[in-house]
N, C-alpha and C positions, 0 to 999 in steps of 0.2 A: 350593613356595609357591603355593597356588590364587590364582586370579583376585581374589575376593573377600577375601582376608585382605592382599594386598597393603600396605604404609604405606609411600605416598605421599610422606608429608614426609619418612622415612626416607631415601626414595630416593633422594630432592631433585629431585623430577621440577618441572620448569620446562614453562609450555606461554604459547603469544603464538599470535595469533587473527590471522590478514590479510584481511578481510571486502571483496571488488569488487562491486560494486552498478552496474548499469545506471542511468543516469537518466532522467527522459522530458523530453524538450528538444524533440523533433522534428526538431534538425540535428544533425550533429554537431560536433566538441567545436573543431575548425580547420578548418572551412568549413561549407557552410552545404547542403551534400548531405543529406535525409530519411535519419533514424534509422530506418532500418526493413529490415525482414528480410522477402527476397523468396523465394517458391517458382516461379515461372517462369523459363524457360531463358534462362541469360544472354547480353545482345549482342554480346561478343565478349571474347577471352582473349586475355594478355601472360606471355609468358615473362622468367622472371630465374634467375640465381644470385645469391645474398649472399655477401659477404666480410666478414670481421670486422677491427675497426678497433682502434686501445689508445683506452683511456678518458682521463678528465683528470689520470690520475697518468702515462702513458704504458705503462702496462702491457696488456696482453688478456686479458681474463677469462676463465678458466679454464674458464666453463660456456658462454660464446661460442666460443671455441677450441675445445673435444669437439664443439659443433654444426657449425661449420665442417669439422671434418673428416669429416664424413658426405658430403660435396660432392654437394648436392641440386638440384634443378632443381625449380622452383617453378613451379606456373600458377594464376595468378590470371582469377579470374571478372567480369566489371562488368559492367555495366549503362549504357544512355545518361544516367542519374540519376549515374554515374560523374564524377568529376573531376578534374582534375590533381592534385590536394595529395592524394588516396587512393592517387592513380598513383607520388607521388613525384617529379611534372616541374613541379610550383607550391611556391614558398613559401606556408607555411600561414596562415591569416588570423586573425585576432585571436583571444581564447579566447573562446570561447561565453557567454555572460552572464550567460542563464539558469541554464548547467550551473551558473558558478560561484556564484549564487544561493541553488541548491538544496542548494548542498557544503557553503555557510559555515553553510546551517540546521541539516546534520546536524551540522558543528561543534561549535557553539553548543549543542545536544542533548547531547552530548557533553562536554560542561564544555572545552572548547582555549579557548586560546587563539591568536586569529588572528593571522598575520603578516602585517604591513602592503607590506612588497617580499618577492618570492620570486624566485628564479632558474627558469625553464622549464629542465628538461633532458632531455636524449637517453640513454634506455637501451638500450644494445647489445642486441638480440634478433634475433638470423641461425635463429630454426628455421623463417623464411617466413613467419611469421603478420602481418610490416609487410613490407611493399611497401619501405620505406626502411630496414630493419635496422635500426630502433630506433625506440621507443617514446617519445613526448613525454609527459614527466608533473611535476608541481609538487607541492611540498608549499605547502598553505595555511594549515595550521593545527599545532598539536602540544600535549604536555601536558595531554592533560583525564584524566576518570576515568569509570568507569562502575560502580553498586554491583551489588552479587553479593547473594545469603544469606551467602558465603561470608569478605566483605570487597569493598573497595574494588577495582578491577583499573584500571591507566595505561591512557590511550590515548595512547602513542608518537605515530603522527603522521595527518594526515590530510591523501591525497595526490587530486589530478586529473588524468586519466590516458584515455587513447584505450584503446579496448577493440581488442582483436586481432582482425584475419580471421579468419572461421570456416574449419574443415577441412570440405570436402567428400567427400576420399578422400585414402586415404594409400597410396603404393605402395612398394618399396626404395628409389627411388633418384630419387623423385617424389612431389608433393603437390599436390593441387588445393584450392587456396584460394576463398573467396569474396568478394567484397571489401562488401556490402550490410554486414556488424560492423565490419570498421573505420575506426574514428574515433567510434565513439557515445562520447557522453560517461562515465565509469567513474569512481567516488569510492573510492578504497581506505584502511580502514581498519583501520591496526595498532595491535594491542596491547600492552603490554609483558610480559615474561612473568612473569607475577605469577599467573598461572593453577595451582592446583595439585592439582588433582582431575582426573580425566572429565566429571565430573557436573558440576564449576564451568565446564570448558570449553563445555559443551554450553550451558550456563544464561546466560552472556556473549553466545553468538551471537543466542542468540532474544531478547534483548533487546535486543542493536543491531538483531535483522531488525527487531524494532517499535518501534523507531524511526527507521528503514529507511524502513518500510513508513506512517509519518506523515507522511512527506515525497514530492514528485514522482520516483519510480522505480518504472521500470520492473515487470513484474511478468510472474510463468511462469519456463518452464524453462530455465535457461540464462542466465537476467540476473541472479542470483546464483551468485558463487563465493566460497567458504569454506577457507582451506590452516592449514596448523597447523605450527608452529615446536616442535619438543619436545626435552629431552635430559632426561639422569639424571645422577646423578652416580660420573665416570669417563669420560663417553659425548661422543660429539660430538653437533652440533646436528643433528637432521634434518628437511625442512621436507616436508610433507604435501601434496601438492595435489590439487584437485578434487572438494571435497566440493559435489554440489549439491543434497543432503538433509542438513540438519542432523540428522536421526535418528543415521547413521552415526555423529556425531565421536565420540561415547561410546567404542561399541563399535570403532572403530578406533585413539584412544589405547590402550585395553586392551591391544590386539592391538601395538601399537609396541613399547607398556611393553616386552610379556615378551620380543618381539626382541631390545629394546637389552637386557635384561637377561644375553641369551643372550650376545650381542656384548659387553657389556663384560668376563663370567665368561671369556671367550676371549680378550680384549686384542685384539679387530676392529673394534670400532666404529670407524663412517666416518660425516665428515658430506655429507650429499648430500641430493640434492629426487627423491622419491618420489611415487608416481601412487596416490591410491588408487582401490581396487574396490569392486564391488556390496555384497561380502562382508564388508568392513573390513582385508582384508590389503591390502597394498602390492605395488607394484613399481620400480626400479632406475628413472628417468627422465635424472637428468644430475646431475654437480658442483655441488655450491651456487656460484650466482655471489657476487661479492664487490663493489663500491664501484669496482673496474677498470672498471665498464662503463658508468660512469656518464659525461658530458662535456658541456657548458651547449648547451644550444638555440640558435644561431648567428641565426635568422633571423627570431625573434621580442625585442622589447625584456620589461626585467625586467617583473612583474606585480604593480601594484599595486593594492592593494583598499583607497580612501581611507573615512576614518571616516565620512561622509553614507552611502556604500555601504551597512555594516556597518550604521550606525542604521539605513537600511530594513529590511535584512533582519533586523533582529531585530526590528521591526515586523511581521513576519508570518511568526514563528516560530511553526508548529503546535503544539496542545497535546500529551502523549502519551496513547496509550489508558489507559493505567494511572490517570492523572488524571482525563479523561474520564472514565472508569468511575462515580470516585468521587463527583464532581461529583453523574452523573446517579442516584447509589444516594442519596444527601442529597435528593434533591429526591422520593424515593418512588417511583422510578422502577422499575418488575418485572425483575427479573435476566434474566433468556430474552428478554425484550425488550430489554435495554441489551446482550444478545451481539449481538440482530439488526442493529441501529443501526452498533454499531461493524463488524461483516461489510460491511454496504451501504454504509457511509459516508458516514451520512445527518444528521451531527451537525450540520450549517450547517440542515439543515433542520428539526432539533428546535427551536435556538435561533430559527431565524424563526418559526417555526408558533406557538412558547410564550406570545408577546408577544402573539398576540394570545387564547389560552386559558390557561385555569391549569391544567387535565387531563392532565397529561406522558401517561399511561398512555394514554390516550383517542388523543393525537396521532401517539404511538410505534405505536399499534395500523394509525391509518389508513395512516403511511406503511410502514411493513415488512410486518406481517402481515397485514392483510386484502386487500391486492394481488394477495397470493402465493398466499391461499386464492380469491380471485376468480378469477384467469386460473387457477387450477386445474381450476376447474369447469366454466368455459366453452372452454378449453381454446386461449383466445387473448390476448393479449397488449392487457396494459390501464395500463402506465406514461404512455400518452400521454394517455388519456383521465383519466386521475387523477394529473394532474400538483401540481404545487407549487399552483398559481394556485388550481385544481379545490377542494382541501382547505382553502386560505387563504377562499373564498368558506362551504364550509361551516360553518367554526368562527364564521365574520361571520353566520350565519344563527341556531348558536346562541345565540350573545350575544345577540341582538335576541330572540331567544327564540319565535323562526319554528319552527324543530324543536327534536327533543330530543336529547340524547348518545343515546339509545336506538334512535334512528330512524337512527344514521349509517351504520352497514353496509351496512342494505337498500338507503339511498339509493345508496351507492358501487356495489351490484349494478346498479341500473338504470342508474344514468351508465355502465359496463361496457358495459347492452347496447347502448347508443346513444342513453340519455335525453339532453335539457339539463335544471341545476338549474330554469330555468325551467321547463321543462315539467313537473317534478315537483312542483315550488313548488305549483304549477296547481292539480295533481292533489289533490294532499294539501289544498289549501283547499277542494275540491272535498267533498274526501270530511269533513271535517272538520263543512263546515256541513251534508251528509245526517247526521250523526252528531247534531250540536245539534239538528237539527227533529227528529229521530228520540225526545232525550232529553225535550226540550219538549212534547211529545204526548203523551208520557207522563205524563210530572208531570201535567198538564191530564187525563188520563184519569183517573190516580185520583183526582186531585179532586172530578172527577163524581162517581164513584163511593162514596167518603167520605160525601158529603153529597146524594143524590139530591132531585130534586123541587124545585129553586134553581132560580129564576128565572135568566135570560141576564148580566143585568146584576150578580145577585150572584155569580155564579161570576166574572164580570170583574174583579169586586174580590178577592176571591181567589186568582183567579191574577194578579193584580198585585203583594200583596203575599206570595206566597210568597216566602222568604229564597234557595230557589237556583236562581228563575226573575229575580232581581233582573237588569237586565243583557243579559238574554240576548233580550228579544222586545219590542216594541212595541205599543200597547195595540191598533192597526191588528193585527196580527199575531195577536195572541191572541185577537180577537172573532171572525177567520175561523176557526181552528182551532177555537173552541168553537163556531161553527153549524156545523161540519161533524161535529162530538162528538157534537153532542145531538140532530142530526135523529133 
C-alpha cells in the first residue's frame, strides 16, 4: 500500500499535538533570575548525580528508572545572574505573574476552561536537564477546543511549567548542562487525540503557533517544541519528540504510520517516546513514562487564580490575526499591505494613526512600506526618525490641508535625510508663494496682451476682477506688477 492511497480512518490512526512555547516574562517562572540565553563563558560549574524517587502512587517510573540506570554525572554551567532555586539549595518563590497572565490568554484563545485552585507538581526527570530531578509544572486550565478544516480538535489540558537546562555537550557517561534555560517560564499545550490525518496534524499546530505567536512568547530557534502522541489500531501509543519545524510533522507521521504498520503485521509494536530527525524518521529515546512520576510541590502553597484576576486578563485578550485580517480587508485595506502590518506588528499603530485619518491605505503605506523603501536607498536606518509622533504630526498637517496625500512620501525622504517638518513646512510655503507670483504675472501678462494700448488704471480694473486672480493679490500688489509689465 503506497504512501498516498493510505485510509487513515481505516487504520484508526489517532494523533494528539503537546505544543511548549517559551514565554517572554523576563524572569523566570520560580525566581526572579533574567530569562535569557547567554553565549559568554560561564562563572563557575557544579557537579551532581540524580537518583530517582517513586512518585505519589509510590511506585518509579519506568522512564525515570531506564534514565537512572545510565549512572551519569552531570555538570552544570551558571553564571553570577545564577541562584539558589536554579541550583536547587532555595525554595522556589511564588509563580511568576506575568508568566501566568500570558498562559490564561492563550487559555482563554483556546476555548478552556480555567481552574480556579491547581495543585503545583513535581515531575520526576533524572536525565540532568533540572538541577532538582524534577520539573515544577501545573495545570491551569483544561477542556477547550480548537477548529480544523477538518473538524473540531479538544484541547486536553493547559499546563505551566519550567523549561529544561539546555545541553551543551553530551559525552557516555557525562553531560554538560547550562543552566541560563532553566526556569523560563514554558506553557504546554495538549491536545486530545482527535487528530486523524498528517495534514489535520500539521494544520492544528500552525494554528496554535498563531495564536502562540498573538500572545507575549518568545520567539526563534528553540523556544518552540512540538511532540506528537500517535497509535493505530492494534499498536501502542508512541510519543514523537522534537519537532522544531513544523514543516516535518506531516512527512514524519507518514514515516510512523508505515513503521507501526510494519510493527503491528509482526505483533511488535512497543509504546515508547522517540526523537525525531532532520529527515522525518525516528529513533529509540526511552520508555513512555506514566503518572508514577508525578508527586505534589511540597514547598509551594496550592495556586489560585481569583475571578478579578481572570476579569483582567480577559480584558486584554489580544485579537487573532485571522480576525484582524478581516477587520482590516472590510475597511479597504490593500492585501500585501495588511501581510506587512501583520509581519511588523504594527496594528496598535494602524488603530492610532486611523483616528486621526480616514486613508487606511495611505497610513499602512507610511508605517511599513515607505520606511523600508527609504532606508533602502539611503542605506541607513530611519525608524527613529519616522517614528509614531513623526507620522501623527503629518496626517495633522493633512487635515488642516497644509499638504497633500501626494506630497507625504517626498516629505518622509527629507525627514530621512535630516529635515525637521518645520523646516520643510518652511520650504514648501516658500516655494508655493514663488509658484503664486510666478501664476499672477502671468494672468497680468496676458492681459496686456489681450487688450493692448489700456491705460494703467484700466488694466487695474481688470486684473481686479478677473475670476482666478480673485484672492490671490492686493490691488497694492497688482499696480506694481503692472508698472513693471508695461514699462
Amino acid at each position: 500500500m503506497s504512501e498516498n492511497k493510505i485510509d487513515y480512518e481505516k487504520l484508526g490512526l489517532k494523533i494528539g499535538l503537546e505544543i511548549h512555547q517559551q514565554l517572554e516574562t523576563g524572569k523566570k517562572l520560580f525566581c526572579n533570575c533574567p530569562s535569557l540565553l547567554r553565549k559568554d563563558e560561564p562563572d563557575f560549574i557544579i557537579k551532581r548525580k540524580l537518583h530517582v524517587v517513586p512518585g505519589e502512587s509510590g511506585e518509579v517510573d519506568v522512564a525515570a528508572r531506564h534514565e537512572a540506570e545510565k549512572t551519569k554525572e552531570f555538570i552544570y554551567e551558571g553564571y553570577n545572574t545564577t541562584c539558589l532555586v536554579e541550583l536547587d539549595e532555595s525554595p522556589p518563590y511564588k509563580i511568576n505573574e506575568k508568566a501566568l497572565k500570558i498562559a490564561l490568554q492563550i487559555a482563554l484563545l483556546l476555548n478552556c476552561k480555567v481552574l480556579p485552585i491547581s495543585q503545583i507538581m513535581r515531575k520526576t526527570v533524572i536525565d540532568g536537564s533540572n538541577t532538582s530531578g524534577f520539573q515544577r509544572t501545573v495545570v491551569i486550565a483544561e477542556n477547550g477546543w480548537i477548529d480544523s478544516s477538518f473538524g473540531k480538535v479538544g484541547i486536553q489540558s493547559i499546563c505551566l511549567e519550567e523549561d529544561a537546562a539546555r545541553i551543551i555537550e553530551k559525552k557516555d557517561k557525562e553531560v554538560i548542562y547550562r543552566l541560563d534555560r532553566l526556569g523560563i517560564p514554558l506553557i504546554e499545550i495538549s491536545t486530545m487525540p482527535d487528530i486523524k490525518t498528517p495534514l489535520q496534524a500539521k494544520q492544528v499546530a500552525l494554528k496554535i503557533g498563531e495564536i502562540l505567536r498573538n500572545c507575549e512568547v518568545k520567539r526563534g530557534i528553540g523556544t518552540i517544541r512540538q511532540d506528537i502522541n500517535l497509535s493505530i489500531k492494534g499498536g501502542k501509543r508512541v510519543e514523537i519528540k522534537g519537532f522544531q519545524d513544523v514543516r516535518n510533522i506531516e512527512r514524519a507521521i507518514k514515516i510512523e504510520v508505515k513503521r507501526q504498520m510494519d510493527l503491528v503485521k509482526k505483533g511488535k509494536s512497543v509504546g515508547e517516546v522517540r526523537n525525531v530527525l532532520p529527515d522525518g524518521t525516528t529513533n529509540f529515546l526511552r520508555p513512555l513514562p506514566g503518572a508514577a512520576r508525578m508527586y505534589p510541590e511540597t514547598d509551594l502553597t496550592l495556586l489560585k487564580i481569583s475571578r478579578n484576576f481572570l476579569d483582567n486578563v480577559k480584558k486584554t485578550l489580544p485579537a487573532l490575526k485571522s480576525e484582524l485580517k478581516e477587520e482590516l480587508r472590510k475597511k479597504g485595506l490593500h492585501e500585501e499591505l495588511i501581510k506587512l502590518i501583520l509581519k511588523k506588528n504594527k496594528i496598535e499603530e494602524i488603530k492610532s494613526l486611523s483616528l486621526l485619518y480616514h486613508d487606511l491605505n495611505l497610513i499602512a503605506k507610511m508605517l511599513v512600506l515607505w520606511p523600508e523603501e527609504i532606508a533602502k536607498k539611503s542605506g541607513k536606518k530611519v525608524n527613529e526618525k519616522l517614528n509614531i509622533d513623526v507620522l501623527e504630526t503629518i496626517l495633522q498637517l493633512i487635515k488642516k490641508g497644509k499638504i497633500f496625500p501626494w506630497e507625504v512620501k517626498e516629505i518622509m525622504i527629507e525627514i530621512a535625510k535630516g529635515k525637521t517638518l518645520k523646516e520643510i513646512e518652511k520650504e514648501k510655503l516658500k516655494k508655493e508663494k514663488i509658484e503664486n507670483i510666478n501664476f499672477i504675472e502671468e494672468k497680468i501678462l496676458k492681459i496686456i496682451k489681450s487688450k493692448p494700448g489700456l491705460s494703467i488704471n484700466a488694466y487695474m480694473g481688470l486684473v481686479m476682477n478677473e475670476p482666478e486672480l480673485k484672492g490671490k493679490i492686493s490691488g497694492k500688489e497688482a499696480m506694481e506688477i503692472l508698472k513693471r509689465l508695461i514699462k
